[in-house]
N, C-alpha and C positions, 0 to 999 in steps of 0.2 A: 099737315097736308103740304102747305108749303116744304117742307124740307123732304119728304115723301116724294114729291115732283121732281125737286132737283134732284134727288138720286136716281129716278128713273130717266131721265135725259140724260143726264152722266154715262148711265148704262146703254143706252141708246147711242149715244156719241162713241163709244169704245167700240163697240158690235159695228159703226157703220165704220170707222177708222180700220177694224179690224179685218173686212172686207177688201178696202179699197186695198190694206196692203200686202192679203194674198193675193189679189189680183195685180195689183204691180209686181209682187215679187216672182208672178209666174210669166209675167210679157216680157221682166229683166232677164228671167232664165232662159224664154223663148229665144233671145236676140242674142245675147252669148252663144245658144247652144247653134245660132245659125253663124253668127262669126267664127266659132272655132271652127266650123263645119268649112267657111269659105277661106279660114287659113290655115286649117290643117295639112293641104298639099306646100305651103310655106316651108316648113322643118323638116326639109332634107339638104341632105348635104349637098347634093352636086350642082345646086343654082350659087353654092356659098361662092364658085367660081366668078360669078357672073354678075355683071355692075346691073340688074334689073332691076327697078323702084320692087318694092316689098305695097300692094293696095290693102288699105284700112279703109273701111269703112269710116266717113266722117260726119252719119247720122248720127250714132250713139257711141258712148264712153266703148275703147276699146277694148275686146276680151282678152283675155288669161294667152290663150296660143297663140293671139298675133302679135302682143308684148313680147310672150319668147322667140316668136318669131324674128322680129326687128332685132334683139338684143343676141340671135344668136348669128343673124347677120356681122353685127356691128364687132363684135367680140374674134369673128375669125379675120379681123380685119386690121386690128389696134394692137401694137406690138408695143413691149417695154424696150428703152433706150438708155441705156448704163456709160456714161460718160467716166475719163481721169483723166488727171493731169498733174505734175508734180508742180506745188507752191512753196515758198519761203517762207517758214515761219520761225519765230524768236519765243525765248520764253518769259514771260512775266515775272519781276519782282516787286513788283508795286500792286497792291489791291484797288488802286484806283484804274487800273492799266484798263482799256479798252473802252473806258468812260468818255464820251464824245468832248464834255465839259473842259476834260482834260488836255484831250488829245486838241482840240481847236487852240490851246495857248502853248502847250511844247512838242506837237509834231507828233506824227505818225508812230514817232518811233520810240514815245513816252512808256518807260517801263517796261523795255526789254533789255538783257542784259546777254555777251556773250555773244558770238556771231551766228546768223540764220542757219536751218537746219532744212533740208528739201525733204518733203513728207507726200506721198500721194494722195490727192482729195479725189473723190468719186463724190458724181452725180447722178441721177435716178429720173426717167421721166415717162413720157410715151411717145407716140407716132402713130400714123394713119397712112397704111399702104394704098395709093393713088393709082399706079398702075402694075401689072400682073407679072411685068420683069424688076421690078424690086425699087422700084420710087419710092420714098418714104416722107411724107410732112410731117413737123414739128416746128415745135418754138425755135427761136434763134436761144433762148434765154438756155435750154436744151442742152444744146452742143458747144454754147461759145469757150472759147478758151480751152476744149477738147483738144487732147492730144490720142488718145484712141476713143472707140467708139463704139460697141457692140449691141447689135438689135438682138433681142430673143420673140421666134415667133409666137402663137397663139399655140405651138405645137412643138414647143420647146428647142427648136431647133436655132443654133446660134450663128450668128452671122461677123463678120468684122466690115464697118459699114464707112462709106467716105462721103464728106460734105462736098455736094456738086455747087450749093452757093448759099448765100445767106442774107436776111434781108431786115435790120437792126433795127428800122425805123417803122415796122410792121410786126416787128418778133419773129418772123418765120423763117424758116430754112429748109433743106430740101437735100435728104440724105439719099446713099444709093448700096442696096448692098447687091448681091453676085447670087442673085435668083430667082426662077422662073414659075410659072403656073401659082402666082399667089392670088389669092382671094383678095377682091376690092371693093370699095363702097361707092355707088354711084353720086355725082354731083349732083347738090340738089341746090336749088335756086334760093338764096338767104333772101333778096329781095323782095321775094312773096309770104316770107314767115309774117305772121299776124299773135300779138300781145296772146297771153293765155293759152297761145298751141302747146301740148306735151313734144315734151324731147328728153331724149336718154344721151346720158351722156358716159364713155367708157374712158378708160384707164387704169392705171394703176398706180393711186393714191397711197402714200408712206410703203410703195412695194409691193403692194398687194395686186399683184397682176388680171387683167380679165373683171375687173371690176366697174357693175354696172350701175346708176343710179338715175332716177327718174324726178324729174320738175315740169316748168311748162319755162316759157318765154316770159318774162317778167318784162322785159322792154328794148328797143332796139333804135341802133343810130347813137348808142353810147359814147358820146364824143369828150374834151376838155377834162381827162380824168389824167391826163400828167401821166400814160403809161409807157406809151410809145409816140411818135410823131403824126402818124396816119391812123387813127381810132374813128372806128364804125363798129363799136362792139355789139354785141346780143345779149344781153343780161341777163343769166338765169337762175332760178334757184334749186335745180336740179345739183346738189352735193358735190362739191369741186373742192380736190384738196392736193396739197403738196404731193407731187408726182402723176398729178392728170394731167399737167400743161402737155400740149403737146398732141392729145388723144382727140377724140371726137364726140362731135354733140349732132345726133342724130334724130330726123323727127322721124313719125309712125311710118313713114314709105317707105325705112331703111336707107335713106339720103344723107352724107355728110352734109351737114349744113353750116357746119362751126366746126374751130379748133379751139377747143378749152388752151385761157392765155393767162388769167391773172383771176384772184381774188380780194374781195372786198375785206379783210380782216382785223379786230385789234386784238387780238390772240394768235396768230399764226395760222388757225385751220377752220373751217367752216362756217359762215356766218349765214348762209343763207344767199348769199350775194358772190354771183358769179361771173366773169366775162369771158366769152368766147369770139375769136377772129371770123366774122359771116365766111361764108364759102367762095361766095363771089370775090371777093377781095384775095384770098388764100389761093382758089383756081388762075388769078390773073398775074401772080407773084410767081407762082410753080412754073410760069407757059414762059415766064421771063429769065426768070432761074435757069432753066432749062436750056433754052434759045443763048440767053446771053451770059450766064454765069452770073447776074447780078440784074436788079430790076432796072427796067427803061419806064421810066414816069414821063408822063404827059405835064406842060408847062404853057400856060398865059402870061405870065409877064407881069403881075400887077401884085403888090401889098394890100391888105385885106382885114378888116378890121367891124369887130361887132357893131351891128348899128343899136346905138342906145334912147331911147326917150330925147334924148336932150338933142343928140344929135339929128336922130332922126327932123326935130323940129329945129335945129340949124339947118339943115338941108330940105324944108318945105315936102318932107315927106308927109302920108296921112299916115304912117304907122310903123313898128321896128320889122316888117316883113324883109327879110334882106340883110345885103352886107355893105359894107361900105368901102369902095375903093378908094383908098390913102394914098394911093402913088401906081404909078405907069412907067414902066421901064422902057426905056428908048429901045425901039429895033425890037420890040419884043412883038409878040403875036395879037396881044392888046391895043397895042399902039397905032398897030399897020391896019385895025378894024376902028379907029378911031375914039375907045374910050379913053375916058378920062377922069382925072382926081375928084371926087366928087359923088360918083356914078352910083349909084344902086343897084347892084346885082340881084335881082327877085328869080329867077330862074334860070335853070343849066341843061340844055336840053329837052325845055317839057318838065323838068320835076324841081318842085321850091325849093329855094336855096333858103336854111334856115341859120344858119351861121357859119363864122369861116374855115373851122374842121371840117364840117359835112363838104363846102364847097372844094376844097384844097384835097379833100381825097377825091371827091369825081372826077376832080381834071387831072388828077394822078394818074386813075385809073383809066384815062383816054388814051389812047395809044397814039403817038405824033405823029402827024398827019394826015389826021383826022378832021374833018370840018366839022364845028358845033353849033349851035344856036344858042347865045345868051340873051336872056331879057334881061333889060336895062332901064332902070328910071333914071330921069335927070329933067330934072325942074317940072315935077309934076306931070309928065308924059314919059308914056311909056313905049319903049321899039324893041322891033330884036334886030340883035350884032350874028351874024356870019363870020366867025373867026376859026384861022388853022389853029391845030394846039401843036406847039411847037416841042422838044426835048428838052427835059429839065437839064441846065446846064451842071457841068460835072462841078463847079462850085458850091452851086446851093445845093446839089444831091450831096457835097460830105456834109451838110449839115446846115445849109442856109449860112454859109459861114462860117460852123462850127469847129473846132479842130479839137484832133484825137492825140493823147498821149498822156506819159506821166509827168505832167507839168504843169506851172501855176494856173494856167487859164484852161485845161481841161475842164470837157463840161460844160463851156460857152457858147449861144449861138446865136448869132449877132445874122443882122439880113441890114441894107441899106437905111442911114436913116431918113426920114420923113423931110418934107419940103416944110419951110413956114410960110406963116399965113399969104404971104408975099409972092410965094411960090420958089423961091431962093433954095436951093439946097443947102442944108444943114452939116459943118463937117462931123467926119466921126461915121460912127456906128452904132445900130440901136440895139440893146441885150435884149431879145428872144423870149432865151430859155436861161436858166441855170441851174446847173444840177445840184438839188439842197443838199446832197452830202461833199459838194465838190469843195477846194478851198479857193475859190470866188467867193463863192455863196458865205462861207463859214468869214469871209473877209469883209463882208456888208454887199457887193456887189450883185442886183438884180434886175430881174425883166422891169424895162422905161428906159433904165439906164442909158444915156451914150458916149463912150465909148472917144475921149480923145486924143490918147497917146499913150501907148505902151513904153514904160524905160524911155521918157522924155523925146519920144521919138511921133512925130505924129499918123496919127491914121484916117486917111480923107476916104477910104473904100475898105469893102470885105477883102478885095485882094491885100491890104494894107496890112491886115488884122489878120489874117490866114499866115504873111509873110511874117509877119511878127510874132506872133506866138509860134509858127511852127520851129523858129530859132532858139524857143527858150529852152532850155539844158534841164534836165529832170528836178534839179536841186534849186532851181535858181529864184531867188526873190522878185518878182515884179511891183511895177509903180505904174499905178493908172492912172490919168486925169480922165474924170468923172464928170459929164454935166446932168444931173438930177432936178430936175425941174425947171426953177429958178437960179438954182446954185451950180457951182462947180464945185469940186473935191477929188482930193486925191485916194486911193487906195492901195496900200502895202499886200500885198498878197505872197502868204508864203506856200510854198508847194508841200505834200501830205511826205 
């Protein structure tokens, strides 16, 4: 009897399961058959013109027609970008030739034999037409180093296209080619994206043009990833692969919201981990591009630095909410609002400041002369500062310091170094950044570092260090005096 029982329950539980889930599956097909219904006027051609949000219902998962919808928006919109440029190459006689291991102890030029040979290299990527007379965003990663440039559209038509400006420290850039009545993607606001939203993202991944792929938003505010300077990434696992950079990450309203910029990988192509450039940041870079041929960044004046446990509780904070101001630059926009070394930055305008990426690109993204509101703790009380944000000066815009070329200290980017305890200024300069393939990096030199004499020569300022390295000669060997911690030392640096 017992056993008799449980099989009739059994059977009874499968009949009422079996219920519930024609009845779901007919209020599933109910709601589809009313969403395809409310986007079926969506897929036609002649809004393709037209930058209009694409509406999705965001009751329920969305249906079959308004996917194709959004994705046949976004596709007459995303054009492939075919990049060359002719490079110097040599040919190997050594099997160890290319092996880093190597080349870090006899140069660049370990295991080539015979003099360079000019070959043309081609690269492959995408873009996103912004406006209807032929603006085009993409990576900076994209075009750089381009000597021609050709877009093909969604409609096979081919274009020879020119860089209006480029912007290194963000990846983007902002092409133009000679054409009218194109189809655009309206801006859509990345600041309101929320964890878990679907977004399609197009391109054309190893070539493969008009190619679409679907994820949600895995995470956003992606900062300290070493990609670029200014990272506010969107994180998605919506399929991104070599030749998407460039293209667009679109949610259900048919909204750009992102440029596909960089992927997570240890194999080269898809891991599941995506970053894309939010749109707010991309729209504020295009308007600058545009206007000035290069981006105008907004500037406070101050060095900035994680608040940690320890620190925090040096500074009688209750907790790491914040950042921690390490120094104040005289005459700068900070100074003349009266902060000071010490200070705890918890907010920027109303919105928390959670570290000093997130803060360093808001007040990038303020346009100069603009008046802000910062909250400030300093000895357990809390105020807000009224301060103008001033123009990044054209120093720290190459790089905080940093200087460009094919020389030993390529790759460095040194900013002011820090006061002691004392308040004393420290001579030198303090390494940033260093680029891990650069031959700094390959020479022992990195971020703490400072910085005090290039070829026996001293350096009491960035301008010191800018002047200095930008004299060094492609070939030429450098000697650094190094203070590292405790220690001083020197470093031989040979150029690649």
């Amino acid at each position: 009897m017992m056993r008799q029982t449980a099989q009739t329950r059994q059977e009874i539980r499968f009949r009422q399961w079996r219920v519930a889930a024609i009845a779901g599956g007919l209020a599933f097909g109910i709601g589809i058959i009313g969403m395809a219904a409310e986007a079926a006027p969506l897929v036609e051609s002649a809004p393709a013109r037209e930058a209009r949000p694409i509406l999705v219902s965001t009751g329920v998962l969305p249906s079959n027609d308004a996917l194709v919808a959004v994705a046949e928006r976004a596709t007459a919109s995303v054009v492939n970008i075919a990049s060359s440029r002719k490079v110097a190459i040599g040919e190997p006689f050594s099997p160890f030739y290319g092996d880093p291991f190597w080349r870090r102890f006899f140069g660049e030029e370990f295991g080539q034999r015979g003099p360079r040979r000019e070959e043309r290299e081609f690269g492959e990527g995408s873009g996103v037409i912004v406006s209807s007379d032929g603006y085009i965003m993409t990576n900076n990663h994209v075009v750089e180093g381009a000597e021609e440039l050709t877009v093909v559209l969604p409609d096979k038509r081919r274009f020879k296209a020119k860089i209006v400006g480029t912007d290194p420290r963000t990846d983007l850039a902002l092409v133009k080619i000679d054409a009218t009545g194109l189809s655009i993607l309206p801006w859509g606001d990345s600041s309101k994206l929320r964890v878990g939203e679907l977004v399609l993202a197009v391109g054309s991944p190893f070539g493969l043009t008009q190619t679409v792929t679907m994820g949600i938003v895995s995470a956003v505010g992606r900062a300290n990833m070493g990609i670029v300077d200014y990272e506010d990434f969107i994180q998605t696992d919506a399929a991104i692969n070599p030749g998407n950079s460039g293209g667009a990450l679109v949610n259900l309203k048919g909204e750009l919201i992102g440029i596909p910029s960089a992927i997570f990988s240890q194999t080269g192509g898809y891991m599941g981990i995506g970053f894309a450039i939010p749109s707010n940041m991309a729209k504020s870079v295009m308007a600058s591009l545009q206007k000035h041929g290069k981006v105008i960044r907004g500037w406070i004046g101050v060095s900035i630095q994680e608040l940690t446990p320890e620190l925090a509780k040096e500074f009688g904070a209750k907790d790491v909410k914040g950042v921690l101001v390490s120094d104040v630059l005289e005459d700068g926009p900070a100074a003349k609002a009266k902060l000071e070394r010490g200070d705890i930055i918890t907010a920027y305008e109303g919105k928390p400041v959670t570290n000093p990426t997130q803060l360093r690109t808001m007040v990038a993204e303020t346009a100069p002369g603009t008046t802000v509101t910062i909250t400030v703790s300093r000895d357990n009380r809390t105020r807000d500062v009224k301060l103008t944000v001033g123009e990044l000066p054209e120093e720290v815009a190459r790089g905080a310091g940093g200087v460009e070329g094919e020389h030993a200290l390529a790759g460095v980017v040194v900013e002011p170094a820090p006061r002691d305890r004392s308040g004393r200024k420290i001579g030198g300069v303090l390494v940033v950044e260093v680029d891990p393939e650069s031959p700094a990096a390959l020479a022992g030199l990195r971020p703490g570092d400072v910085i005090r004499e290039i070829n026996r020569k001293p350096v009491k300022s960035v301008e010191d260090f800018e002047r200095l390295a930008g004299r060094l000669r492609p070939k030429e060997r450098v000697l650094l005096l190094v203070t590292r911690g405790n220690a001083t030392i020197f470093l031989s640096i040979s150029p690649r």
